[in-house]
N, C-alpha and C positions, 0 to 999 in steps of 0.2 A: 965597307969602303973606308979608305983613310983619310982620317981629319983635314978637312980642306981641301979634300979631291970635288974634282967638278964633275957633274954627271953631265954626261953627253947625252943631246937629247936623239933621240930614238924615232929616226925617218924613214919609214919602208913603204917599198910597192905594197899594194894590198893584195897582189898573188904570194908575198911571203906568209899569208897567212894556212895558206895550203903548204908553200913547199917548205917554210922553215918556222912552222909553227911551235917547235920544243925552245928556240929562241927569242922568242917573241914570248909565249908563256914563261920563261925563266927571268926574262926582263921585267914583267908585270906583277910579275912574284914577289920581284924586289924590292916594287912601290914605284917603279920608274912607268909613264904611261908611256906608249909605243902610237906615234903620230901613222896615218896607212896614209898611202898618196895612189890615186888613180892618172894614168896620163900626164902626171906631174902636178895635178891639184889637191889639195888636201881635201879626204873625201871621210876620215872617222877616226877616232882615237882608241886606243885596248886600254880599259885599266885593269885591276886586279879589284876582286869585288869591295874587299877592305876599302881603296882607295876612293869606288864608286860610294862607298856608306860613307865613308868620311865627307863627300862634298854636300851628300844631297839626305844625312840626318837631319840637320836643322833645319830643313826646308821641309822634311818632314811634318818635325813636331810643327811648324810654324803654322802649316795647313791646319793637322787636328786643333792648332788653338781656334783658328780663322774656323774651324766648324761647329766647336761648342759652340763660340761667341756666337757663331749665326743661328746655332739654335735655342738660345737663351736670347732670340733679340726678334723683334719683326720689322726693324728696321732695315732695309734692303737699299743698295744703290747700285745708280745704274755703272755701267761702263768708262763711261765719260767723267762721271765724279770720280769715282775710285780714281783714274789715272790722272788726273787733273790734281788732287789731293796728292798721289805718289809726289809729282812735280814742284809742288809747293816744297816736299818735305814733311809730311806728315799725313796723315791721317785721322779724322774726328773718332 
């Protein structure tokens, strides 16, 4: 792509994913995600796997840390704490 070109973002029926699937795969390929629309709502997004580990590594590791910690610890909270604490902004 050329410096400062804009990418278009990528709005298909989600029957193109049968009939023009090598389009939609070439698009995904390139890092671009491809929006599907049913009946004219937005109903899923395609990424390319790269693109999928990119968003949700760090949410990864964040878990394995959230699982040592729990099991290095017997302190437990409930529901209500945890997201109560989210909302303050921190966490004990």
């Amino acid at each position: 792509m050329r410096q400062g070109a804009t990418l278009m973002i990528q709005i298909r029926p989600v029957s193109d994913l049968r009939n023009r699937f090598p389009e939609i795969e070439s698009a995904v390929s390139g890092g671009q995600p491809v929006y599907l629309t049913k009946n004219g709502y937005g109903v899923m997004v395609v990424l390319s796997l790269d693109k999928y580990a990119e968003l949700t590594d760090d949410i990864e590791l964040k878990i394995d840390e959230a699982d040592r910690a729990a099991a290095a610890s017997d302190v437990r909270h409930t529901h209500d704490e945890v997201f109560s604490k989210l909302r303050e902004g921190f966490l004990e």
